[in-house]
C-alpha positions as CSV (number, residue, x, y, z in Angstrom):
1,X,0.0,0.0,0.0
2,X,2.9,2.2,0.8
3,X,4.6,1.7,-2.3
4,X,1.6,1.9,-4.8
5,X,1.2,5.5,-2.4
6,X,4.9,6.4,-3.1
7,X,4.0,5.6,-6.6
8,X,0.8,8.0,-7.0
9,X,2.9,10.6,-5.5
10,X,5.9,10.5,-8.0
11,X,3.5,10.1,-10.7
12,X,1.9,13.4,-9.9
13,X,5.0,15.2,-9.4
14,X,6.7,14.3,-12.5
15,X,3.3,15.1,-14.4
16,X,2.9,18.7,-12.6
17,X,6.6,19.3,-13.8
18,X,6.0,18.7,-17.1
19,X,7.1,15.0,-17.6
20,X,3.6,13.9,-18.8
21,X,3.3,14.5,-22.9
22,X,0.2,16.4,-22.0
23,X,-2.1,18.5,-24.3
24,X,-0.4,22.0,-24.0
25,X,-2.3,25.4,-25.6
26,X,-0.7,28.2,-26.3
27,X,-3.1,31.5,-26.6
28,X,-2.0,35.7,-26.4
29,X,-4.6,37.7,-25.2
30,X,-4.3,41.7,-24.9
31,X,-4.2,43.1,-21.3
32,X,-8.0,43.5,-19.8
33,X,-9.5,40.9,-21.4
34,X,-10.5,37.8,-19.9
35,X,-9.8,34.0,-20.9
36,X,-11.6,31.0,-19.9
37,X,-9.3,27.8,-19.7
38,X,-12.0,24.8,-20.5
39,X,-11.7,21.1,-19.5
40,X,-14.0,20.2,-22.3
41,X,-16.2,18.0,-20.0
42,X,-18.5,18.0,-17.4
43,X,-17.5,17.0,-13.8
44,X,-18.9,14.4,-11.7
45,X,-19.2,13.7,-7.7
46,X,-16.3,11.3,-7.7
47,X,-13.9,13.6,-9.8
48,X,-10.7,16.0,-8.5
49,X,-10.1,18.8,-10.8
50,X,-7.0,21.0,-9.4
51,X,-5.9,23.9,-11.3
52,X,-2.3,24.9,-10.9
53,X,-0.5,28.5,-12.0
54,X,3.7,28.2,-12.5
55,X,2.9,24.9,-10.1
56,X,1.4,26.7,-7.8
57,X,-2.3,25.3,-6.8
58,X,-4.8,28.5,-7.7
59,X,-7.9,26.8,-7.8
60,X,-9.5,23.0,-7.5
61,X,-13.3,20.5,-7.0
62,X,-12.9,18.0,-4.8
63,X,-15.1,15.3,-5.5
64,X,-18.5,16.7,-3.0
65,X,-18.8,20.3,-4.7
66,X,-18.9,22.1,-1.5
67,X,-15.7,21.3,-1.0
68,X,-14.3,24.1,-3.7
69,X,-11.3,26.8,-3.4
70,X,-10.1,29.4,-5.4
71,X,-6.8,31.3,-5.1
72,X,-6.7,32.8,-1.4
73,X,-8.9,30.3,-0.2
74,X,-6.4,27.8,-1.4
75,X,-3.4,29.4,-0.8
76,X,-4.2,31.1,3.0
77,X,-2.6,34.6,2.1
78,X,-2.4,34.6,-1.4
79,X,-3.8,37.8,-2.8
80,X,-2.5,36.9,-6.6
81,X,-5.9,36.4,-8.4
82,X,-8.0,38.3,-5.7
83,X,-11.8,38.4,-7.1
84,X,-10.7,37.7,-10.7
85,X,-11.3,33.9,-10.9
86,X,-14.5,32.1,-11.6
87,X,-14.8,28.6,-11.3
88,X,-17.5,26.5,-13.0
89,X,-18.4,23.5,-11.3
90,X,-20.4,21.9,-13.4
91,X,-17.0,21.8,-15.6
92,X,-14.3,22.5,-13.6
93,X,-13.8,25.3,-16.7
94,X,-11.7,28.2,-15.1
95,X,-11.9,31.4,-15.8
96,X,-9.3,34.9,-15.2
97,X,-11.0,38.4,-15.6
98,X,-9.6,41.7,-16.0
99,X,-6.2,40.3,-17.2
100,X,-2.8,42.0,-16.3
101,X,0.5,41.2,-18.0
102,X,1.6,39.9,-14.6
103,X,-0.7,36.7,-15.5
104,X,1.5,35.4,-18.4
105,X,2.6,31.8,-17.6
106,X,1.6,28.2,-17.9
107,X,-2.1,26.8,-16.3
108,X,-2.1,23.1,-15.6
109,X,-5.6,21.5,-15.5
110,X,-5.6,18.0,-13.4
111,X,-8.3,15.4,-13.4
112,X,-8.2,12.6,-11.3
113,X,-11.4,10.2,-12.3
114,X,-11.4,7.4,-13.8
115,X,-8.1,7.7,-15.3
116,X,-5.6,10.9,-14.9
117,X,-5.6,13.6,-17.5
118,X,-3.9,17.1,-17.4
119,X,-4.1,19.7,-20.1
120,X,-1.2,22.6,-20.1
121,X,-2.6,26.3,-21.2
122,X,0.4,28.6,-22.0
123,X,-0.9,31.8,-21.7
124,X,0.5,35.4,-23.0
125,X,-0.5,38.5,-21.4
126,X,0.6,41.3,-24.1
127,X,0.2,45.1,-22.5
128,X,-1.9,48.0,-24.7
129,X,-1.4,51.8,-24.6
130,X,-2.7,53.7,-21.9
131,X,-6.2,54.4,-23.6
132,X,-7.0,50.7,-24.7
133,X,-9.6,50.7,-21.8
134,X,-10.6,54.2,-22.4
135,X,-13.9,54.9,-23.3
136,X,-14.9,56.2,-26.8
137,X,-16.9,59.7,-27.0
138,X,-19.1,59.7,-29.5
139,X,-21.4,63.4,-30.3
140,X,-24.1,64.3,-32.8
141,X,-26.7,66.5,-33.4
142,X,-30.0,65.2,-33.5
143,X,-31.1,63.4,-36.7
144,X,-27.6,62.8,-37.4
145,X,-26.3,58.8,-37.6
146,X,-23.8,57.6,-35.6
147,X,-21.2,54.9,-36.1
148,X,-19.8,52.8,-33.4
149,X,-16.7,50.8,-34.3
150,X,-14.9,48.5,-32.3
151,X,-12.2,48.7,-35.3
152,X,-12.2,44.1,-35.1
153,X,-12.5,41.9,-38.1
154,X,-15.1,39.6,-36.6
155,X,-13.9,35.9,-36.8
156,X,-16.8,33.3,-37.5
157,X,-17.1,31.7,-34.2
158,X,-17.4,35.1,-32.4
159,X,-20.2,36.4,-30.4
160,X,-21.1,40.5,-30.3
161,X,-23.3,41.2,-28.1
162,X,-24.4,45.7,-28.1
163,X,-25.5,46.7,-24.9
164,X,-27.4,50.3,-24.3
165,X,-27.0,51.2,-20.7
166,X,-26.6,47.2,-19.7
167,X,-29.4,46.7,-21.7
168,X,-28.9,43.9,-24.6
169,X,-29.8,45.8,-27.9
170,X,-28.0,43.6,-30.9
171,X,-26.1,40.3,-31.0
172,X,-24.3,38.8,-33.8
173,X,-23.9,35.1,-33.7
174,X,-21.9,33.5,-36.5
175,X,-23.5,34.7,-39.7
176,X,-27.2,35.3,-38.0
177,X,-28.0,38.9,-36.0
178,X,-31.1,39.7,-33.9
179,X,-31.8,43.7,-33.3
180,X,-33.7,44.7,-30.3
181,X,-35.6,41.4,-28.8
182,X,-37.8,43.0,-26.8
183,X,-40.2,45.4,-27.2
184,X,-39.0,47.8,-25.2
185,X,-35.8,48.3,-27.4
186,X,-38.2,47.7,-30.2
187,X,-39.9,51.0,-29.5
188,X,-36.8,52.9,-28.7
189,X,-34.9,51.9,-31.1
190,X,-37.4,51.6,-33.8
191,X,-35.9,50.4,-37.1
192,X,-33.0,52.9,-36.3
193,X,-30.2,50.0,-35.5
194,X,-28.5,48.8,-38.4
195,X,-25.3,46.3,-38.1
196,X,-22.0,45.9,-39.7
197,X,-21.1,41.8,-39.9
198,X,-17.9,42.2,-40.6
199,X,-16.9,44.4,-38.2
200,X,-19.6,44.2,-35.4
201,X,-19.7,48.2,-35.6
202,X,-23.0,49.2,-34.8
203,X,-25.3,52.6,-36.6
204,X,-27.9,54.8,-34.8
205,X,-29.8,56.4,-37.4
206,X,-32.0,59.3,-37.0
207,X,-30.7,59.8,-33.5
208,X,-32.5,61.7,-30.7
209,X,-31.6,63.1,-27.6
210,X,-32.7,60.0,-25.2
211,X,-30.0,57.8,-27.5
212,X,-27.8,59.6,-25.2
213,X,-25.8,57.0,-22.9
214,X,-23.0,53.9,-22.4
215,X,-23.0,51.8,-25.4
216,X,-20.8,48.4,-24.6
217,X,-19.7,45.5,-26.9
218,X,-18.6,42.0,-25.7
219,X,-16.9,39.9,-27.8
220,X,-16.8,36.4,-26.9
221,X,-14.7,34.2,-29.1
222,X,-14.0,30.5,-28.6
223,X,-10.4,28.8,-30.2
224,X,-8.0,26.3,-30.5
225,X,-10.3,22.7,-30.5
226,X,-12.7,25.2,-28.5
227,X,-10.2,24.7,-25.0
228,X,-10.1,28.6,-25.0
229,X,-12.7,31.4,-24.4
230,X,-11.7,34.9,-24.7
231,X,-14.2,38.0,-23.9
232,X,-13.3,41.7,-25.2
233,X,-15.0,44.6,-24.3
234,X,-15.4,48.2,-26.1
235,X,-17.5,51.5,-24.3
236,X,-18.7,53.8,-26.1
237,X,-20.6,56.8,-24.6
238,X,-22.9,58.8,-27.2
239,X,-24.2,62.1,-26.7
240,X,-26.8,63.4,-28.8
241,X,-27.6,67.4,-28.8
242,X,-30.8,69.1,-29.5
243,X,-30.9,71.8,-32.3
244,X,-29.7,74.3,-30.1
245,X,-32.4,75.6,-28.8
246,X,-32.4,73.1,-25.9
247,X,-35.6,71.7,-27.3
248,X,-36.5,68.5,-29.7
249,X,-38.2,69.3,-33.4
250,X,-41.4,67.5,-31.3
251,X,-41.7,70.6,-29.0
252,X,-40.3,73.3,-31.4
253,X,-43.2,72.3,-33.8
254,X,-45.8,72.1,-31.0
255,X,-44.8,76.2,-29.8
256,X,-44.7,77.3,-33.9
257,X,-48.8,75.1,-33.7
258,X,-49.3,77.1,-30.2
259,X,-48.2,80.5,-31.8
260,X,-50.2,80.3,-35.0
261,X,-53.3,79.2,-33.1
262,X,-52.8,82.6,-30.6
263,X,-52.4,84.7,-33.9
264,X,-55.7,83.5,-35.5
265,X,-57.5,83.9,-32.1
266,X,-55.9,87.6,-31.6
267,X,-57.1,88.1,-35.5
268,X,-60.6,86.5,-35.3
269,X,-61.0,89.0,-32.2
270,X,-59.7,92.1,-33.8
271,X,-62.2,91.7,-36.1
272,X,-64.8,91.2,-34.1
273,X,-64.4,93.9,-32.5
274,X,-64.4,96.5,-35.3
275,X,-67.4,95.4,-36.7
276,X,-69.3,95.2,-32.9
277,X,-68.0,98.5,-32.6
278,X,-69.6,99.6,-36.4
279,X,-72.9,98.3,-35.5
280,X,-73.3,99.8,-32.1
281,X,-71.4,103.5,-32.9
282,X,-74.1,106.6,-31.8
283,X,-74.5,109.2,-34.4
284,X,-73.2,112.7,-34.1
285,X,-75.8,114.4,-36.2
286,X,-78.8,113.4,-38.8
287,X,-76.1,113.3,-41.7
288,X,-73.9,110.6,-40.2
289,X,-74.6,107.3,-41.4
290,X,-73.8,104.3,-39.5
């Protein structure tokens, strides 16, 4: 029992080392993004599923589900991942948000079920300029169109979904697109959305004031045997200006109704008046006529 103990234990530390001929995965991902590191199955009661960064345990499912860590749970102290990894249990899939540069390095997936598998993820954090996470102004006049592009050539298995103040507006999936699902969006956005399936950008035609707000695009993409996830994000605030008049062609036109409707009232009036005053004028002498 000892030995076939001593055995498990070498096995495991040659195979965390390296010495294994495991599945490795190489993927570069720009600073901010986040990346989702798949096992490509679904987990049962009786499996262990440890997640290890640079050979250092980050995350892992033992067997009963409540019985789950990720990074300072695991590692008492550890403040490396902090709030930035999400664990599925139903696949052991890990996930890192908000990515830094300090995150490049190699991910070793183990399962213990059945049999033993790992899978090595090699992943490279490449930094952006200062104003990659900036967000892009956008302002028009009303009536006027504006273009919002994420400046991506959309890949075939990606996902865009537009969102209008968190609110889902547009998706593109593979070569199909849905525009406002609801009716809600369907009435604000009425037949004004038009999208770009090449690039994801999205247009606002005929914009008014109350298209005013945060615009944001996710990106999901799925690669290499579908082991990797990636998710991109671009903001965009719009601001749409009246006429200059600090009211909307709705109201101006109500005021020119408004006025016209005084004027013929002042007219009608006027007139009224004169001839009242005609018919009811006293005569000076027998000569005048009325």
């Amino acid at each position: 029992m000892k030995l076939l103990f001593i055995f498990i234990s070498l096995f495991l530390c040659l195979r965390l080392n390296g010495v294994s001929g495991a599945d490795e995965v190489s993927v570069s991902v720009m600073e901010g993004d986040s990346v989702s590191l798949n096992t490509d199955s679904k987990t049962n009661q009786q499996d262990d599923i440890k997640w290890y960064y640079n050979n250092i345990r980050i995350a892992q499912i033992i067997g009963d589900l409540n019985k789950t860590c990720t990074d300072v749970q695991c590692n008492e102290g550890t403040e490396r991942f902090r709030d930035r990894l999400k664990l599925d249990h139903q696949t052991g899939s890990l996930t890192i948000t908000h990515t830094t540069t300090e995150d490049s390095g190699d991910y070793k997936l183990w399962i213990l079920s059945n049999s033993i598998r790992e899978k090595i993820f090699n992943i490279t954090v490449h930094g952006v300029s200062a104003d990659r996470d900036e967000v892009k102004r956008k302002s028009v006049k009303e009536g006027e169109s504006v273009t919002l592009d994420p400046a991506v050539m959309k890949n075939t298995n990606d996902v865009m979904a537009w969102y209008f103040n968190e609110t889902l507006i547009a998706e593109i999936t593979e070569d199909q697109s849905q525009i406002c699902a609801d009716d809600q969006c369907k009435e604000r956005f009425r037949d004004r959305l038009k999208l770009d399936h090449q690039t994801g950008s999205l247009t606002i035609t005929h914009t008014k004031t109350s298209d005013s707000g945060d615009y944001k695009l996710e990106i999901s993409s799925r690669s290499i045997r579908r082991s990797l996830s990636i998710r991109r994000i671009r903001r965009f605030s719009v601001t749409v200006t009246g006429d200059g008049s600090g009211l909307s062609s709705a109201a101006v036109a109500g005021i020119v109704v408004g006025v016209l409707l005084v004027c013929a009232a002042l007219t009608a009036a006027v007139i009224y008046y004169h001839r009242h005053r005609r018919r009811t004028a006293v005569p000076q002498n027998e000569n005048d006529v009325l």
